[in-house]
LOGUSE-914681 format. One record per residue (C-alpha): y negated, z, x; residue in three letters. Coordinates in steps of 0.05 Angstrom, whole numbers, plus 32768, in hexadecimal, padded with zeros to 4 digits. Example, Ala and Ser with C-alpha at 12.3 -4.5 7.8 and 13.67 -1.06 7.14 Angstrom:
REM LOGUSE-914681
805A809C80F6Ala;8015808F8111Ser;
This chain:
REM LOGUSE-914681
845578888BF4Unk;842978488BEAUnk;841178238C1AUnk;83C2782E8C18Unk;839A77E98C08Unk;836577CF8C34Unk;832D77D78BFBUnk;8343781D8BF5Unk;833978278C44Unk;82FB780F8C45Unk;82DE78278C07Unk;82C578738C22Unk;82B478498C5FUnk;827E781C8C45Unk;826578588C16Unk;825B788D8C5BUnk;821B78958C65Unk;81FE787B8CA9Unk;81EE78AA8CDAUnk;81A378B68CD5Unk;819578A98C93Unk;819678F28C7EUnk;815F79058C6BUnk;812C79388C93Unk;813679798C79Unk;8181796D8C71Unk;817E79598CB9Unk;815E79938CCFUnk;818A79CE8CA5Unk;81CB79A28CBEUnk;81E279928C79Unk;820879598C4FUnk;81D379318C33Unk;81E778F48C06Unk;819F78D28C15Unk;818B78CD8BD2Unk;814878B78BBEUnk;811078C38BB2Unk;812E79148BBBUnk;817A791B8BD3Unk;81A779468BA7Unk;81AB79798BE1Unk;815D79898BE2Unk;815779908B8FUnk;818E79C08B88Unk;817579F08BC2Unk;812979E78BA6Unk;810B79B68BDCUnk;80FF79828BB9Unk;80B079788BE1Unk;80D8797F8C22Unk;810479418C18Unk;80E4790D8C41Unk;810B78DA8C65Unk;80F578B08CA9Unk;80F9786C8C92Unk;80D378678C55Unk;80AF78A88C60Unk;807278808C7BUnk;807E783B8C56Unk;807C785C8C0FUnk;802F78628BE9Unk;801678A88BE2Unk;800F78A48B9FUnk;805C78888B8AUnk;808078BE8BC3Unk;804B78F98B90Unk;806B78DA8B54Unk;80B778D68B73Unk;80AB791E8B88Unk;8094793A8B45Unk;80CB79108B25Unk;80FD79338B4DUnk;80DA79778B42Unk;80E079718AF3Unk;812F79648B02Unk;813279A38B2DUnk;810F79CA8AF4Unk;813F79AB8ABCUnk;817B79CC8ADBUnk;815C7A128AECUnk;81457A0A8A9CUnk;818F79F68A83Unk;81AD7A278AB6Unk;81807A618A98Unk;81987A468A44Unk;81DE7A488A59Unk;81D97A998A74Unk;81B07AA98A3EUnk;81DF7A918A0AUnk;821D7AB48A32Unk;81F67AF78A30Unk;81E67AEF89EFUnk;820A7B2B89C7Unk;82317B26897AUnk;82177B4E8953Unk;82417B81893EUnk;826A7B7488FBUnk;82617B9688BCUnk;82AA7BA68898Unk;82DB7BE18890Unk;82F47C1088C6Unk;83307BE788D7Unk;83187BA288D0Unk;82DB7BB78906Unk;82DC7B8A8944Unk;82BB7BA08984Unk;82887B778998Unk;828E7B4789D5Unk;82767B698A0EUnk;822B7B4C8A36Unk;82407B2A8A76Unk;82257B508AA4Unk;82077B318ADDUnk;81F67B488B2DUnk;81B27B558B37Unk;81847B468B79Unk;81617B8C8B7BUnk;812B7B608B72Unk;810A7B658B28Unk;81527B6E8B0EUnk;815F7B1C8B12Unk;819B7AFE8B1DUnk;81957AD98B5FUnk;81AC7A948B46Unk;817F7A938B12Unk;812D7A788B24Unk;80F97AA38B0DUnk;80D87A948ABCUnk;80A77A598AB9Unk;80677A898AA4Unk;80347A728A71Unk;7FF67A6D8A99Unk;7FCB7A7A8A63Unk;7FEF7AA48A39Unk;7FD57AEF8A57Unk;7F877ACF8A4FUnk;7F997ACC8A07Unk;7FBF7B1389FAUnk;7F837B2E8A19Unk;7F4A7B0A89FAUnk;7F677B1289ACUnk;7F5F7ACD8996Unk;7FA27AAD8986Unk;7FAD7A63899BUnk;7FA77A398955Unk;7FF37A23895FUnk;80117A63896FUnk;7FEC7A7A8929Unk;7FFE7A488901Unk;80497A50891BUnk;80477A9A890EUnk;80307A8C88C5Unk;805C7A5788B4Unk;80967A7B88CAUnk;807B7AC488A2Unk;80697A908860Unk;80B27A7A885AUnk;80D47ABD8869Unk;809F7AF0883FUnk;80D47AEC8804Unk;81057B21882DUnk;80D87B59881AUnk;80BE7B3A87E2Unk;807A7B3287FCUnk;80567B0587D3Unk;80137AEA87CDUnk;7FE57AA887BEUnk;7FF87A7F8804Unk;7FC47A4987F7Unk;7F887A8687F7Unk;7F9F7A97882CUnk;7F9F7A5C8857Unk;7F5F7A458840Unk;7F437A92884DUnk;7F4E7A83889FUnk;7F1E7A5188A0Unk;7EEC7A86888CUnk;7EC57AA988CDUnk;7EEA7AE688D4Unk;7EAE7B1188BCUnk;7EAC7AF2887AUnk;7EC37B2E8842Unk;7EF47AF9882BUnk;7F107AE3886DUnk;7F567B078877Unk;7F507B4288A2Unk;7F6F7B4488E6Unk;7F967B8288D0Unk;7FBF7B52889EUnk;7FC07B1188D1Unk;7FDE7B37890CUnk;800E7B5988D4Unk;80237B1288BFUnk;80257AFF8907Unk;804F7B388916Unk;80867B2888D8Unk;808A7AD688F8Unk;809A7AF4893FUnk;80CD7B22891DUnk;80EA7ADF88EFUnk;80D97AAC8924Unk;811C7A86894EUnk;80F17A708984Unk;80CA7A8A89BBUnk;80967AA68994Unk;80C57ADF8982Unk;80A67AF589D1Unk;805D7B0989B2Unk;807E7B418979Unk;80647B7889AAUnk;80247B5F89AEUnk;80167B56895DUnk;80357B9C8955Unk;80007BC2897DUnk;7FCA7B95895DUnk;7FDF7B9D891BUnk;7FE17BEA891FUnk;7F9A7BE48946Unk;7F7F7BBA8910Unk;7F9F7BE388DBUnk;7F787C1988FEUnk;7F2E7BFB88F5Unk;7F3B7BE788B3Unk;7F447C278894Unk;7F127C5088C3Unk;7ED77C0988B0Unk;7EF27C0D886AUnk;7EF67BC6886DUnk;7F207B988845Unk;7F4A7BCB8828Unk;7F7B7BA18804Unk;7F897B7A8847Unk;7F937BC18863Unk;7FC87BD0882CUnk;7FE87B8A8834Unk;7FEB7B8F888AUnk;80087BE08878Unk;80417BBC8847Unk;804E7B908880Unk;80597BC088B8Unk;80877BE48885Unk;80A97B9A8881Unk;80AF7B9888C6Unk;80D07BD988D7Unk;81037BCF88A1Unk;81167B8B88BEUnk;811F7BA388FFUnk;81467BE388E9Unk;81157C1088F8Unk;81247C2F88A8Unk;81047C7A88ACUnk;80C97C5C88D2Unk;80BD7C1D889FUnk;80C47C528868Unk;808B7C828883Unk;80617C43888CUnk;806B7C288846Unk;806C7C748820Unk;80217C77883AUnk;80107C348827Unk;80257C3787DFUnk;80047C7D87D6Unk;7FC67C5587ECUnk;7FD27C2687BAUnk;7FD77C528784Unk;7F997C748799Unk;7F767C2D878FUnk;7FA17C2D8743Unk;7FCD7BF48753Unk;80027C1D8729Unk;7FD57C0F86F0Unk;7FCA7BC486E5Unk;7FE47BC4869CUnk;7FC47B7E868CUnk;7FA67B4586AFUnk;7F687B6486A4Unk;7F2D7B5486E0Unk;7F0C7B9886CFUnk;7F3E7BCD86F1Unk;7F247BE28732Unk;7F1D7C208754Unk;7EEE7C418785Unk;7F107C2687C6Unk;7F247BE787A0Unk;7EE87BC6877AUnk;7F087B908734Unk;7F267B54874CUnk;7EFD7B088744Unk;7F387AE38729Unk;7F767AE88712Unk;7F937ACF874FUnk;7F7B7B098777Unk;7F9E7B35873AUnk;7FD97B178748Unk;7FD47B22878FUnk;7FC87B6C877CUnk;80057B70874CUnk;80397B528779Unk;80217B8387B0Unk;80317BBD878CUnk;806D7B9F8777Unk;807F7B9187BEUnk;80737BDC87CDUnk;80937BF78796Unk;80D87BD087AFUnk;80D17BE087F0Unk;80CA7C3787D9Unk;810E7C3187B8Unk;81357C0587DFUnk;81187C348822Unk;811F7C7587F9Unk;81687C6C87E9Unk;81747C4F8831Unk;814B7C8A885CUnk;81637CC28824Unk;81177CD38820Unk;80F97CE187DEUnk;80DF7CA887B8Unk;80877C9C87B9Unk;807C7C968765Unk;809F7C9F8734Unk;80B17C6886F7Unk;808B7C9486C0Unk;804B7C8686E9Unk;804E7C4286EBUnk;80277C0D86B8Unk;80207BD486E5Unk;803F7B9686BDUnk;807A7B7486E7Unk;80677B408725Unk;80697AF5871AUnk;80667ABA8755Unk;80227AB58775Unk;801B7A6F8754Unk;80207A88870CUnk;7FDD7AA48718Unk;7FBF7A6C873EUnk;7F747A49871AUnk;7F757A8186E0Unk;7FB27A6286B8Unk;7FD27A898683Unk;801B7A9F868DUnk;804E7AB38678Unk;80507B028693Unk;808E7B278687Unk;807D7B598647Unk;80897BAB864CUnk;80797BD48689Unk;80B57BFF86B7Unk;80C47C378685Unk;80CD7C008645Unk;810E7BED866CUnk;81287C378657Unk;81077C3E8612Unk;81447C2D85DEUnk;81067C1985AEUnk;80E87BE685E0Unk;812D7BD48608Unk;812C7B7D8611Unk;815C7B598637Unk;813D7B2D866EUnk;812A7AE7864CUnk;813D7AAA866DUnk;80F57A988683Unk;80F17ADB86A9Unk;80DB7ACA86E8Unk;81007AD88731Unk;80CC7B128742Unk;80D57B388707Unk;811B7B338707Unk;81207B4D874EUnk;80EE7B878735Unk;81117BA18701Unk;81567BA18725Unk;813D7BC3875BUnk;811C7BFD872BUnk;81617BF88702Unk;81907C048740Unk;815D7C3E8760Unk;81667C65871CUnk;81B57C5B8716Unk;81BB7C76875CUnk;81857CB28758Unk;81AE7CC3870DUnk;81E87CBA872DUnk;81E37CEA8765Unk;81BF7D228735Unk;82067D1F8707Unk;82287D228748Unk;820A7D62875DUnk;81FE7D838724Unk;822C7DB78707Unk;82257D9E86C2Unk;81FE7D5F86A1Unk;81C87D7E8674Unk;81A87D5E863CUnk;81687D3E8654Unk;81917D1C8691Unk;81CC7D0B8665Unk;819E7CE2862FUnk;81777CC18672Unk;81B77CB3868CUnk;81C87C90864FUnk;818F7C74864AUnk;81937C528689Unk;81DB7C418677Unk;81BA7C14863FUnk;818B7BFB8670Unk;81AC7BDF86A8Unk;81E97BCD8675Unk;81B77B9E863FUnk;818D7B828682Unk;81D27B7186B0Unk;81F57B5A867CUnk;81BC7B25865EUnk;81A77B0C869FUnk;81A97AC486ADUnk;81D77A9686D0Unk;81C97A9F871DUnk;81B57A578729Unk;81657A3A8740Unk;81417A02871AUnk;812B79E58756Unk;80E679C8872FUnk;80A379DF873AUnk;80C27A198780Unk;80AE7A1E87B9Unk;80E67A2F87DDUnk;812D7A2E87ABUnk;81547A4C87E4Unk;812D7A8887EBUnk;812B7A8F8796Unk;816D7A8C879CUnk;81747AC087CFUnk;813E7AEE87A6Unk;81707ADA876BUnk;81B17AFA878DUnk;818B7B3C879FUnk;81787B478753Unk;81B67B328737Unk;81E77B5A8765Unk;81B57B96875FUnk;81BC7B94870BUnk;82037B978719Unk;82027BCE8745Unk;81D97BFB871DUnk;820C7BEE86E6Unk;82497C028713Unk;821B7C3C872EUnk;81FE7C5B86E8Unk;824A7C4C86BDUnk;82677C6E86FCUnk;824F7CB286DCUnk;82887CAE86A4Unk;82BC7C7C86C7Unk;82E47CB086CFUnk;82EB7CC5868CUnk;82D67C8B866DUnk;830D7C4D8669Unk;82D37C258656Unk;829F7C3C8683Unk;82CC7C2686BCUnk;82D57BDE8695Unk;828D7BD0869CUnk;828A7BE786E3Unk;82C17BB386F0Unk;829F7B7A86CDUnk;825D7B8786F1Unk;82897B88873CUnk;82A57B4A8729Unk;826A7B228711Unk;82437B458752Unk;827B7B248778Unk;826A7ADA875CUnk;82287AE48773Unk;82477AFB87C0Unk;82727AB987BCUnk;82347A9187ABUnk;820A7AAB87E6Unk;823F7AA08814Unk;822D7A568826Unk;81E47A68882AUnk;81BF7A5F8874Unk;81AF7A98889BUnk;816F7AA18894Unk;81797A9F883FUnk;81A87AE28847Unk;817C7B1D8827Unk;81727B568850Unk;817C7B7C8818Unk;81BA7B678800Unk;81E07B98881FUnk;81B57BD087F8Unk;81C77BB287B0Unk;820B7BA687C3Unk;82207BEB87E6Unk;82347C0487A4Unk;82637BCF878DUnk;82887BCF87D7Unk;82927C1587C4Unk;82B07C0C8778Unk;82D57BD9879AUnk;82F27C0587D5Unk;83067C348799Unk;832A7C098776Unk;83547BEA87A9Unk;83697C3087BFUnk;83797C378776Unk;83A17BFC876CUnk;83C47C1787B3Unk;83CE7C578794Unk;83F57C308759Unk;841D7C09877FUnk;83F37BBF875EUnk;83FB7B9D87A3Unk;83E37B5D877DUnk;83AA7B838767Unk;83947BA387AAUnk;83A07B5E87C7Unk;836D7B3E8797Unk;832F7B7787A1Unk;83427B7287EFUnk;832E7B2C87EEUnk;82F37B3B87C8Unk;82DE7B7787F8Unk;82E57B4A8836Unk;82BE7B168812Unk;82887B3D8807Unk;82897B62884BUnk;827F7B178875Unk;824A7B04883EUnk;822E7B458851Unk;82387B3E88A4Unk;820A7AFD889EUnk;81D07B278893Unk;81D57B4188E3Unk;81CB7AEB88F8Unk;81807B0688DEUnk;81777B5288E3Unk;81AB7B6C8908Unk;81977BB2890FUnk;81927BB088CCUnk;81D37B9A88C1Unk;81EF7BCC88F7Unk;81CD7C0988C9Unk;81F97BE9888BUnk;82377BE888A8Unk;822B7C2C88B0Unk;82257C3D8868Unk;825F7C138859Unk;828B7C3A8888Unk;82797C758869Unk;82877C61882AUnk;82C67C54883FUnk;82DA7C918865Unk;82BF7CBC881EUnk;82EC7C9B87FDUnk;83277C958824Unk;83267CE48827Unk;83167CF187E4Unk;
């Protein structure tokens, strides 16, 4: 063993600390101190960092510099409890649970569980929350601070495209710096609606005010409809709530919300805006003063309309109007409507789609929001059609030639879209086109794999086209898989439930055959689609927890059949 050196000897030697120079509270509770200063290591970690005072210098130091050493070691103190508080947080943190087939289902990681004081529930190591002195004044008084409401709005502005919400932003700005009595000032029914959305979207701590927008909203809602006052901000905050509860899972719930606010928009004829006409009003709804207002009105009832089938087909609950009613010509971006320009609006109404006479492909100028229109009407048809052959014991005439008609439909307007790619000139936001982009294009396809699943059977060619729209559904899937987060549609698992089922089917038929090459291939493609489809719990995962659902039993249906 070596010899030790002399420098080594004396080394700890010269570094002990001389008896005395502890400091006073160390002293006194007979513990190691390592006389640091201003505050010793032993005092900050136990919390007494005002009670570390040391004889010497005690009396020699100014007032004013031992304050500002004390603070200074204070802020220390309260950097580890904060760091020491992110690091349990993000252990308890649970994964969301998975979306994919029976057997490829993981369990989710279990919540550490940690021993409790008896105290408030809190873990005894941890210090209690830093409190917001002023934030109960505000709860209680109703007036939001200007930086929490900017925050909120910023944060709704760029996520409103999920439930295709849209409307003129700059009006809207410019509308809160009216006084809030002022007929065109928004009401607070549709601000603590929008403030309720950017808590539900928001990554920070705002997300800790949702519970108070959601009983304003429905208060405000309230007084709105009993004042009769600013009806249309009324419908708007109702279409909102109805956003809300989807997003958060709550799907029977949302649905009953937005049923009632799309009957009251058809009692105010927003079903009925055949032209860009400033003359249609209605009794609860006097005519619009611009054509930006029109526009709002449009895309409003468009927004409700989507939201009724999407919700009707999810709940099983019967659908609010049906497409015969319907004249309203097809939504366009709030800024085609902005100073009175002319535009280009999308010609026909709902039912042209069907008549043979009147049936046009989409053109290439056909903007994002009437795409995403008519693919939702499309896919809702296929799937009602669908289920009535299903059930019935034979296909009369009249659904037969509406079945075929549809057929024609969703076959001319899938098959004559255009390439799923953004000019990023002149948008807002390309990432979130994009994302409206994917939910139109995958739900064209899976109206034509729902509708031509009527005669696949039968039909060696019926089953063709099915296949072609799966696989160019499944170039759109690949595409979205390198999108962010926060750019995965909610409602991409709606428009793609039917091609994970016509691919499920055909994998068990290539099993059935013995094509391992073939099974091999749609496996890939079904596993794709299944993590494109998981990314949509990183935003909404109760949403995504109801989905897996419906996949599974898919699967199981088909497994047994």
């Amino acid at each position: 063993m070596p010899t030790p050196t002399s420098a080594s000897v004396v080394a700890p030697v010269s570094s002990a600390l001389t008896r005395g120079k502890a400091c006073k509270m160390c002293r006194q509770r007979k513990r190691r101190c390592d006389a640091g200063k201003p505050i010793c290591a032993a005092c900050i970690k136990v919390g007494l960092s005002f009670h570390c005072e040391y004889d010497d210098e005690h009396a020699a130091r100014p007032k004013k510099q031992s304050h500002l050493k004390i603070l200074e070691g204070k802020i220390g103190e309260l950097e580890g409890h904060i760091q020491l508080l992110e690091t349990t947080k993000r252990a308890a943190v649970e994964e969301p649970a998975p979306i994919g087939l029976p057997s490829t289902f993981q369990t989710p990681r279990p919540r550490p569980t940690l021993p409790l004081d008896g105290v408030g529930g809190r873990h005894p190591s941890i210090p209690p929350l830093i409190q917001d002195p002023h934030e109960d004044a505000w709860v209680q008084q109703g007036t939001v601070p200007p930086n929490i409401r900017d925050d909120l709005i910023s944060v709704f502005v760029r996520y409103r495209w999920q439930f295709a919400f849209e409307f003129n932003v700059p009006r809207f700005i410019n509308s809160l710096k009216l006084p809030p009595s002022h007929p065109n000032a928004p009401h607070p029914a549709l601000l603590n609606a929008i403030f309720l959305n950017g808590c539900f979207y928001s990554q920070t701590r705002l997300r800790r005010y949702e519970s108070v927008f959601y009983r304003r909203t429905f208060k405000e809602l309230a007084r709105s409809l009993a004042n009769v006052d600013r009806l249309f901000d009324f419908l708007r905050a109702s279409a909102l709530a109805a956003c809300y509860f989807f997003g958060a899972g709550r799907v029977v719930e949302g649905y009953t919300c937005l049923s009632a606010a799309l009957r009251f928009a058809i009692g105010c004829g927003f079903h009925t805006l055949s032209s860009l006409s400033l003359d249609t009003g209605s009794p609860l709804m006097p005519p619009c003063t611009d054509l930006v207002e029109l526009g709002d009105r449009i895309n409003t009832f468009w927004t409700l309309f989507c939201l009724d089938r999407v919700g009707s087909l999810v709940s099983g609950l019967p659908y609010t109007i049906g497409d015969e009613k319907i004249t309203t010509i097809w939504p366009c971006p709030w800024d085609c409507y902005k100073d009175g320009a002319k535009m280009s609006q999308p010609a026909g109404s709902i039912m042209s789609m069907y008549d043979p006479s009147l049936l046009l492909p989409p053109c290439q100028s056909e903007n994002y929001q009437t795409l995403r229109a008519k693919s939702v009407a499309l896919l809702h048809r296929a799937s009602i059609l669908s289920a009535q052959a299903r059930t019935a014991d034979s296909v009369g005439e009249p659904l037969r030639r509406e079945i075929l008609s549809t057929c024609k439909a969703t076959s001319v307007f899938a098959g004559t879209l255009p390439p799923f790619c953004v000019q990023a000139d002149h948008i807002e936001d390309p990432d979130a086109v994009r994302s409206i982009l994917a939910i139109a294009f995958t739900a064209a396809h899976a109206a034509v794999i729902q509708i031509y699943g009527i005669f696949a059977q039968d039909n060696p060619a019926a089953h063709d086209r099915q296949l072609k729209s799966a696989r160019a559904a499944m170039v759109v899937v690949k595409e979205m898989r390198a999108a962010q987060f926060s750019y995965i549609p909610i409602f991409l698992g709606w428009s793609l439930t039917p091609v994970h089922e016509f691919l499920v089917k055909e994998k068990l038929r290539h099993d059935a055959l013995g094509d391992k090459e073939g099974a091999r291939s749609l496996q890939t493609d079904i596993d794709i689609l299944l993590h494109t489809l998981k990314r949509v719990g990183e935003l909404f995962p109760v949403a995504a927890t109801v989905q897996a659902s419906i996949l599974e039993k898919n699967v199981l249906s088909l497994e047994s059949a």
